[in-house]
N, C-alpha and C positions, 0 to 999 in steps of 0.2 A: 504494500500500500504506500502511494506517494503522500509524504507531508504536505497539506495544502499549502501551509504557513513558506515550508520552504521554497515552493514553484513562485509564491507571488513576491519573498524574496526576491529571486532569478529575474521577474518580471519586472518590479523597481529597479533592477541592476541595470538592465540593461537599457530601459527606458533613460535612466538617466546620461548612461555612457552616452545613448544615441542624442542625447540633450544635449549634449556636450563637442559631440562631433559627429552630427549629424548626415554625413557623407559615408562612413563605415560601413563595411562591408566584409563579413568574415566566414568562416565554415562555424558550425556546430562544434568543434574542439577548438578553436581557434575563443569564440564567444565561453565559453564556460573556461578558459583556464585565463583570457584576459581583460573580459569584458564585466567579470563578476566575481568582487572581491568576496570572495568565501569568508566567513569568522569561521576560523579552526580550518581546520581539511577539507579539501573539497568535497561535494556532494558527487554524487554518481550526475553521468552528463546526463543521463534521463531527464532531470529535474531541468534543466538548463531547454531541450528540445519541448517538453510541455510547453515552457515559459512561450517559449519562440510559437508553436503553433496556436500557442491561445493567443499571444499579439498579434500574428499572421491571419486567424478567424475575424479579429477586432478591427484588421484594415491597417492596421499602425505597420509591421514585417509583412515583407517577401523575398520568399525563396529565388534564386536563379540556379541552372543547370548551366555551370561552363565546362565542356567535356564530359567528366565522371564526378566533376564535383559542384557540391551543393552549397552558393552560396546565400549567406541572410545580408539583408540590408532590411533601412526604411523603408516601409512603401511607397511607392513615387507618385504623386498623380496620374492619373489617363490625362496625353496630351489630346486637348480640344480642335477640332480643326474649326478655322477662323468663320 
């Protein structure tokens, strides 16, 4: 069973990295080992991927496929055509 307390950690964590430098773009081990300062040990990257997919549901992340890997960013807007 996942800790809820700790996914919405992961989810403040990152939000705020992405507050900070809003342009980032990273994989799933890349975001859980630099994007989210753990107190104590890190948590399994599980909790870090919840986080990602419930922001990614919410419209805030998205994923990209470059090659074989999977990267997260901000969500970007849909550019409008004029």
């Amino acid at each position: 069973m996942v800790d809820e307390q700790v996914v919405l950690f992961a989810e403040a964590a990152i939000r705020e990295f992405l507050a900070q430098r809003p342009d980032s773009a990273d994989t799933l081990e890349g975001i859980h080992r630099w994007w989210i300062l753990w107190p104590g040990l890190p948590e399994s990257p599980v909790i870090s991927l919840i986080a990602l997919e419930r922001l990614e549901a919410a419209g805030l992340m998205e994923r990209l496929l470059i090659g074989n890997t999977v990267l997260w960013r901000r969500a970007r807007e849909a550019s409008r055509p004029d």
